[in-house]
C-alpha positions in Angstrom: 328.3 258.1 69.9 329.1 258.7 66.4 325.5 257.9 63.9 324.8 258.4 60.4 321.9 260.5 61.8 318.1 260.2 61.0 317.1 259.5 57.5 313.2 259.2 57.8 313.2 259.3 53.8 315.1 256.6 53.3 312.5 254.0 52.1 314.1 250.0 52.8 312.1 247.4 53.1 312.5 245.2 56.0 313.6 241.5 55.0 310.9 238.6 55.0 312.6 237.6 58.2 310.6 240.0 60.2 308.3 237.3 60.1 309.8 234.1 61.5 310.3 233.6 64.8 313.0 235.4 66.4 316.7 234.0 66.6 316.7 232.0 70.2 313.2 231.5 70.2 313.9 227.3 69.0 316.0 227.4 72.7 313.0 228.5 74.6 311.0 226.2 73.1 313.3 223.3 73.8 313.5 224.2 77.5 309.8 223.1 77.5 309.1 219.8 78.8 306.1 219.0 76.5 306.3 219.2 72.6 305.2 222.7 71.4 304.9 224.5 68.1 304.4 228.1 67.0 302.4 229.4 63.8 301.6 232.8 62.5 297.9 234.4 61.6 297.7 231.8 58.2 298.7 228.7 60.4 302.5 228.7 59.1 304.5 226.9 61.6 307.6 229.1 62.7 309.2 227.1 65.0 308.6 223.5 66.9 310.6 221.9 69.6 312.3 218.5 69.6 309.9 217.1 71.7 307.0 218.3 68.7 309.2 216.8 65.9 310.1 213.3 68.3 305.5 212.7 68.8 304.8 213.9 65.0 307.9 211.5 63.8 308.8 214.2 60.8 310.0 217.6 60.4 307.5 220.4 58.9 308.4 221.5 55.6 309.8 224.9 55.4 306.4 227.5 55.5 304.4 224.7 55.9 300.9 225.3 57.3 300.0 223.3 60.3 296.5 222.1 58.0 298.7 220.8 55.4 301.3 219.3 57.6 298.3 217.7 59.5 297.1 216.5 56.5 300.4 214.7 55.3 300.8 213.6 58.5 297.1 211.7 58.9 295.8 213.2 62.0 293.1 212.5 63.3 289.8 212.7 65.3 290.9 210.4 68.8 288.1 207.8 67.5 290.1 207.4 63.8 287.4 209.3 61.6 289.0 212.5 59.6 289.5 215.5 60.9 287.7 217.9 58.5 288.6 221.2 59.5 292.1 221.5 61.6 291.6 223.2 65.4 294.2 225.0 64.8 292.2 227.3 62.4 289.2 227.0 64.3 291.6 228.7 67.1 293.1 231.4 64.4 289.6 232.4 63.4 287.7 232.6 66.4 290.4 233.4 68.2 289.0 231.4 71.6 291.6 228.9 73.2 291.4 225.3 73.1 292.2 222.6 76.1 292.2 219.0 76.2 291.6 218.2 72.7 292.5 214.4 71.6 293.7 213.8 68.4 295.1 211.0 67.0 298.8 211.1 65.0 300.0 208.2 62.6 303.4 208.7 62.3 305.6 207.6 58.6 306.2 204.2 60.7 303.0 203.3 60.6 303.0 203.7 65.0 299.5 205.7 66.0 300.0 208.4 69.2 297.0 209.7 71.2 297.8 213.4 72.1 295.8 216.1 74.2 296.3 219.5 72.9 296.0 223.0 74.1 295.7 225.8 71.8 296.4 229.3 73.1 296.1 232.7 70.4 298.9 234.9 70.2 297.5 239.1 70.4 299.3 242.5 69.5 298.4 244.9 71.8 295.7 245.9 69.5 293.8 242.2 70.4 294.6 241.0 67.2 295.1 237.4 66.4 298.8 237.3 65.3 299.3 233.6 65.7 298.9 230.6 67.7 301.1 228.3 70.3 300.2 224.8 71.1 301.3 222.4 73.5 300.5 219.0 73.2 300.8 215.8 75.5 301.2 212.5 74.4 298.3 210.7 76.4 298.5 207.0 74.6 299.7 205.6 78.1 296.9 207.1 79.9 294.5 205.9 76.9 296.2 202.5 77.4 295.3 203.0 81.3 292.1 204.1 80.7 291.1 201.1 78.9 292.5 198.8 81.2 290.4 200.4 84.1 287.3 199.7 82.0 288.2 196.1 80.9 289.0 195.7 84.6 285.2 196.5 85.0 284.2 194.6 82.7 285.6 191.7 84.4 284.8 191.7 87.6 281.0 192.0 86.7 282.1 188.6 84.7 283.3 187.7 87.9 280.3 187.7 90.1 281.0 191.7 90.4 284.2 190.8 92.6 287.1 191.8 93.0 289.8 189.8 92.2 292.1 187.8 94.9 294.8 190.6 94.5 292.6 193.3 95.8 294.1 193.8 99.2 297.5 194.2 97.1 296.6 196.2 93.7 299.2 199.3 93.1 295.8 201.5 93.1 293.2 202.3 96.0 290.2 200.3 95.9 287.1 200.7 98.1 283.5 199.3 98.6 281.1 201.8 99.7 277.2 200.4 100.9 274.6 203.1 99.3 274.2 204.9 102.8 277.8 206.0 102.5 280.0 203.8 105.1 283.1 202.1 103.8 282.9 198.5 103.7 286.0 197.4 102.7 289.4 199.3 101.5 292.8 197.9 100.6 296.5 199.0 101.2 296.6 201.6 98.8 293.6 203.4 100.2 295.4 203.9 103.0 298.7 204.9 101.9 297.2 207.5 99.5 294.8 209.0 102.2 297.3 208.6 105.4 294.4 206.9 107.4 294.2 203.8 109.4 292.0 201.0 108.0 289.8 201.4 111.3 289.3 205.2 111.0 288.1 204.6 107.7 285.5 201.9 108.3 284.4 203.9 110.9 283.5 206.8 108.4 281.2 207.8 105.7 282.1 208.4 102.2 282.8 212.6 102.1 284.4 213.1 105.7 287.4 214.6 104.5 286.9 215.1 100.6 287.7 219.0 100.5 284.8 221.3 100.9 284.8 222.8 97.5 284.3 219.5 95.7 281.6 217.2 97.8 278.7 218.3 95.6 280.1 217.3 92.9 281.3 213.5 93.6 277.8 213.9 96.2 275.8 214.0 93.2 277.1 211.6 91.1 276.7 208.8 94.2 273.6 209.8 94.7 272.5 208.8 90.7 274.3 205.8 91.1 272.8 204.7 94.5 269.4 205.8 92.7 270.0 203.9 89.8 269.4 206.7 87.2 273.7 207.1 86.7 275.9 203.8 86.2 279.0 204.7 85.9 281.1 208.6 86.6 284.5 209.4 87.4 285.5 212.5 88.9 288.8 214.6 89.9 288.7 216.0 93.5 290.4 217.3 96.2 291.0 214.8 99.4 292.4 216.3 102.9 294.9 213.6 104.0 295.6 212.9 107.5 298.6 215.0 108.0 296.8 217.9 106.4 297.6 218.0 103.3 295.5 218.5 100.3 295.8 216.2 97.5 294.0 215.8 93.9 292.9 211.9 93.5 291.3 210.4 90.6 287.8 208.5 91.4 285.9 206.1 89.3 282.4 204.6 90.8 280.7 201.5 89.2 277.8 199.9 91.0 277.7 196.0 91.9 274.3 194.4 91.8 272.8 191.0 92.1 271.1 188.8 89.5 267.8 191.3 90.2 269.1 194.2 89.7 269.4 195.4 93.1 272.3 197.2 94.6 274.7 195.5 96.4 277.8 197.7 96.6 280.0 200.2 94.8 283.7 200.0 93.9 285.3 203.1 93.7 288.7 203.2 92.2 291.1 205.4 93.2 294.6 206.8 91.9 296.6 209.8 93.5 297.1 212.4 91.0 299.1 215.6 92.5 301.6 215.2 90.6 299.8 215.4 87.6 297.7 218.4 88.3 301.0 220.0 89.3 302.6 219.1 86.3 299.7 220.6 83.9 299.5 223.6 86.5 303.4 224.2 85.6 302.3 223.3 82.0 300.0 226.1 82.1 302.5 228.5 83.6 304.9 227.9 80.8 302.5 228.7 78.3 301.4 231.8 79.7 305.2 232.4 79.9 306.6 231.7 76.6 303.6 233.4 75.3 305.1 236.7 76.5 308.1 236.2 75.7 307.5 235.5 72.7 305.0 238.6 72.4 308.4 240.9 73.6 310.8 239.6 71.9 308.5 240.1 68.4 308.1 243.1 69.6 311.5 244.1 70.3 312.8 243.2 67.0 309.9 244.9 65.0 311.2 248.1 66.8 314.7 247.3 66.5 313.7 246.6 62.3 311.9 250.1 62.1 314.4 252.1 64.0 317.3 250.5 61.8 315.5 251.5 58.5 314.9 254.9 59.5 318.4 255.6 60.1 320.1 253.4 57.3 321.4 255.1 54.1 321.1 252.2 52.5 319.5 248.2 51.7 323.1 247.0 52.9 323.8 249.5 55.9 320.5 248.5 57.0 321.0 244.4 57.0 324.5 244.7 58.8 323.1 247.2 61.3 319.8 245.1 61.6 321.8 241.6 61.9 324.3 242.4 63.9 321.6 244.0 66.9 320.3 240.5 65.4 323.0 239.0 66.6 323.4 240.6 70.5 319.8 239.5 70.9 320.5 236.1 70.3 323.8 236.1 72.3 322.3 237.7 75.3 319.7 234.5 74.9 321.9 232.3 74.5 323.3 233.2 78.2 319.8 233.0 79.4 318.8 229.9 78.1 322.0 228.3 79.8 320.7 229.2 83.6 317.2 228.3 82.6 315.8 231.8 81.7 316.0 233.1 85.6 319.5 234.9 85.1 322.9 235.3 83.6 326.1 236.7 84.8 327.0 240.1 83.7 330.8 239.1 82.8 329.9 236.4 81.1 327.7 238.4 78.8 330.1 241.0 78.3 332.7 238.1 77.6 330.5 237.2 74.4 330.2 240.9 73.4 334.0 241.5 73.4 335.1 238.4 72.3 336.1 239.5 68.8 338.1 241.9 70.2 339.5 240.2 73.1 342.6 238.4 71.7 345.0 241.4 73.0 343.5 241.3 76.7 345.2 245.0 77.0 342.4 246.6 74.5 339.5 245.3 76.4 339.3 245.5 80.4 336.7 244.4 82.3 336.7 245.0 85.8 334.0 244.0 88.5 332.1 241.9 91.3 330.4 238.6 90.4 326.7 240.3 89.5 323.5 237.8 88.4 321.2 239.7 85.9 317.5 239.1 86.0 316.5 238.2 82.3 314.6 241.6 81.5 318.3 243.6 82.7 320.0 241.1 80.4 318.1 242.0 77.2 318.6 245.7 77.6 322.2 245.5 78.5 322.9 243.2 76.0 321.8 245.7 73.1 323.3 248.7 75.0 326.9 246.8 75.1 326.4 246.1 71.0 325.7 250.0 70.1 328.9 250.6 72.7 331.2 247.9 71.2 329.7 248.7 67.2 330.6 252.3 68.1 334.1 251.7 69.3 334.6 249.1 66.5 334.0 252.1 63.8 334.6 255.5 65.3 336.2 254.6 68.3 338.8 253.2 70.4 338.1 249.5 69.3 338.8 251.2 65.5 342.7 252.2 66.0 345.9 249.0 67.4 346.5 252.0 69.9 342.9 252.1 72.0 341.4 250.2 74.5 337.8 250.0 76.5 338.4 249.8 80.1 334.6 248.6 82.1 334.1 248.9 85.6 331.0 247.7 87.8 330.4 247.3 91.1 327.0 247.1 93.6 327.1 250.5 95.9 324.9 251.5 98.7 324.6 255.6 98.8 321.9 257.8 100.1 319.6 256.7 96.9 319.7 253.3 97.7 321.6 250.3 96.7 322.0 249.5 93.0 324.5 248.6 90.2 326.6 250.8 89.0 328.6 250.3 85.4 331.6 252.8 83.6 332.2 252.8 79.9 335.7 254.6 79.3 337.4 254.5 76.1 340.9 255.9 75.7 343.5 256.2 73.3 341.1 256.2 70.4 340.6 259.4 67.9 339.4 262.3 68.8 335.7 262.7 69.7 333.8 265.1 69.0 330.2 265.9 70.0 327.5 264.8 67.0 325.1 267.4 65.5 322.4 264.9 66.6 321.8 261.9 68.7 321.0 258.6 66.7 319.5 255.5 67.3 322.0 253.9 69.3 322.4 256.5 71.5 318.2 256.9 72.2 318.3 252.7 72.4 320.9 252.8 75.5 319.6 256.2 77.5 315.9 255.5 76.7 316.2 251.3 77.2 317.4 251.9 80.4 315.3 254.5 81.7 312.0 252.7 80.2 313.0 249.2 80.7 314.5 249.3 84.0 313.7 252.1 85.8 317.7 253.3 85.9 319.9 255.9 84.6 322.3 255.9 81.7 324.1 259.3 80.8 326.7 258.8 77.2 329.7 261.7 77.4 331.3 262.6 74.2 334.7 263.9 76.2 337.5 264.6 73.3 339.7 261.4 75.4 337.2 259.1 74.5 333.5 258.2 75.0 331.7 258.2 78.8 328.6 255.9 79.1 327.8 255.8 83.2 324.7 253.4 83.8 322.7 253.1 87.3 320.7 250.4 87.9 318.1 249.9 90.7 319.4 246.4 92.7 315.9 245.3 93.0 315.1 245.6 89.1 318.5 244.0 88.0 320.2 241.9 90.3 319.9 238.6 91.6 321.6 237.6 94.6 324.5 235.3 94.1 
């Protein structure tokens, strides 16, 4: 491959860009499916997802802090008062996470929305605080529950402490447990959520089949109520259900007394809430996800930006050589973004490479098996391909009506296992001739694939045209179609 070779002294500054969010990063963040933001070390918001701009009911102004935005924007405490001192700093400074923080969000209309936040910090590999990533949840309907659970309190103590005549029917479980334990009475939804009979039930105590690893807990709080030192608690636990399965349910206990104070009964409420605790567990997993991804791909443009600028002659050889890797970046996410971030076909991404080049099908062959990409494989080959094509396009075969780039791949089983094998040939291009020194481009394809995936790539400067052969371990790259 034909470089301008290294120019260490070759002082360029790197644009301001360097500090945004990376081109494709928006995509990722709109794959999401709770609104999320991401800021830098001051709090500037780089990115948001529609979901965080659809809840918030504006769009941040361009290097707006998230402090000022959340001042313009009236957040709030949950209860209405001010908030004084945005979390979002408190998370930047002290650099410790935040879960499950309500705040309140008046949006321009005038509508209020109840959200619970989780704040994560974004670290270089030094530990360093580079920025934050929050997800947040818009909780008004469970707010709105919430409050009806306790107004539905409310009135049944109005109501002699009954329960109404719709108990045996109510869309939630409800159940009256004496103080020694034993069920009393349960209605319809009891037993659909637990899988037991009425009669099995009535026949058992209150903790039977709650799951070992959370009786002391909900064992505690009975035994304050039944002692009269706790009058109200709600708790989140485990339940085995009949079949076996292990399900999360959502409990709230009030006590029912007489006109003397003495205890009568307690109504526990119940609501079955796997999917929810599934859905914050995939919540979770997301964040932990984007979060590195966003980490690498930072990281992989900061190198790409310093590698550029030590090579470029020049402020304008360095922002087409620096966009245009730019450019494959975003491309090669682009294709994973369309199959959800868990592959993307290898023609198809070589189809976006060559697609300026592709309007006489004779200069650009591409031969080869169907062959899924695990997202990792994607993001090396995808820069690889650009150095090839940008090559070709200058020095190359790509850079004369007469040449052509034939590619070949196929999946081959041999004595060193099975893996994927691809052939860059160019041909009818101008002489080549060996450089003086391998550049960038050529270190980025040999040395990506060697550290990235664990393969082989070996560039040939025959006087035909260039040779680029890649091997790449099956279980590394490729995804079983």
């Amino acid at each position: 491959m034909r470089d301008a070779g290294d120019k260490s002294s070759a002082k360029v500054r790197v644009p301001s860009r360097r500090a945004r969010a990376p081109e494709g990063i928006l995509d990722i963040l709109d794959m999401l499916p709770i609104a999320t933001f991401v800021c830098d070390a001051r709090g500037v918001i780089l990115q948001c997802n529609q979901r965080a701009i659809a809840i918030w009911g504006r769009v941040p102004a361009p290097r707006q802090t998230y402090a000022e935005f959340a001042a313009s924007n009236r957040h709030c405490h949950s209860d209405g008062s001010p908030l004084k001192r945005s979390m979002l700093t408190d998370v930047l400074a002290t650099g410790v996470s935040l879960h499950d923080a309500e705040m309140l969000i008046v949006r321009p209309d005038g509508t209020r929305v109840t959200v619970s936040a989780h704040i994560e910090p974004l670290r270089n590999d030094d530990g360093e605080v580079v920025g934050a990533i929050s997800c947040f949840l818009d909780v008004s309907e469970r707010r709105r529950i919430t409050a009806a659970l306790e107004r539905s309190r409310r009135l049944a103590r109005e109501q002699e402490q009954r329960l109404a005549a719709t108990y045996e029917h109510a869309a939630i479980g409800i159940s009256e447990v004496a103080p020694d334990g034993r069920f009393l009475r349960v209605n319809e939804a009891i037993l659909a959520i637990t899988g037991y009979s009425r009669e099995h039930l009535l026949s058992n105590r209150l903790f039977t089949h709650t799951h070992p690893d959370d009786i002391d807990a909900d064992r505690e709080g009975f035994r304050k109520q039944v002692a009269g030192t706790l009058e109200f608690y709600s708790i989140e636990k485990r339940f085995i259900r009949k079949d076996g399965r292990v399900i999360w349910i959502s409990v709230r206990s009030s006590p029912v007394r007489d006109d003397s104070g003495r205890l009568l009964y307690l109504v526990r409420v119940v609501q079955d809430i796997t999917e929810r605790k599934a859905a914050e567990q995939r919540a979770r997993l997301l964040i932990d996800e984007l979060n590195h991804r966003v980490k690498n791909t930072l990281a992989t443009v900061q190198s790409l930006a310093t590698q550029t600028a030590r090579t470029a002659p020049s402020a304008a050889s360095f922002r087409d050589s620096f966009e245009g890797r730019l450019i494959a970046l975003s491309k090669a996410h682009d294709q994973l973004t369309m199959h959800h971030w868990e592959s993307a076909d290898l023609r198809g991404l070589l189809s976006a490479a060559f697609a300026p080049y592709r309007a006489d099908t004779e200069r650009v062959i591409l031969r080869g098996e169907d062959v899924q990409l695990r997202p990792r494989a994607v993001l090396t080959l995808a820069m690889a391909f650009h150095e090839l094509i940008t090559n070709a396009a200058k020095y190359g075969a790509l850079s004369v009506s007469t040449g052509r780039v034939e590619m070949h791949w196929h999946v081959a089983s041999g004595d060193e296992g099975l893996g994927l094998r691809i052939l860059w040939q160019e041909r009818g291009g101008p002489p080549v001739t060996q450089p003086a020194q391998r550049g960038f481009g050529s270190r980025l394809i040999e040395g990506g694939v060697e550290a990235e995936l664990g393969g082989r790539a070996k560039i040939e400067f025959a006087p035909e045209g260039l040779r680029c052969e890649m091997e790449l371990p099956i279980d590394v790259t490729v995804v079983a179609t």
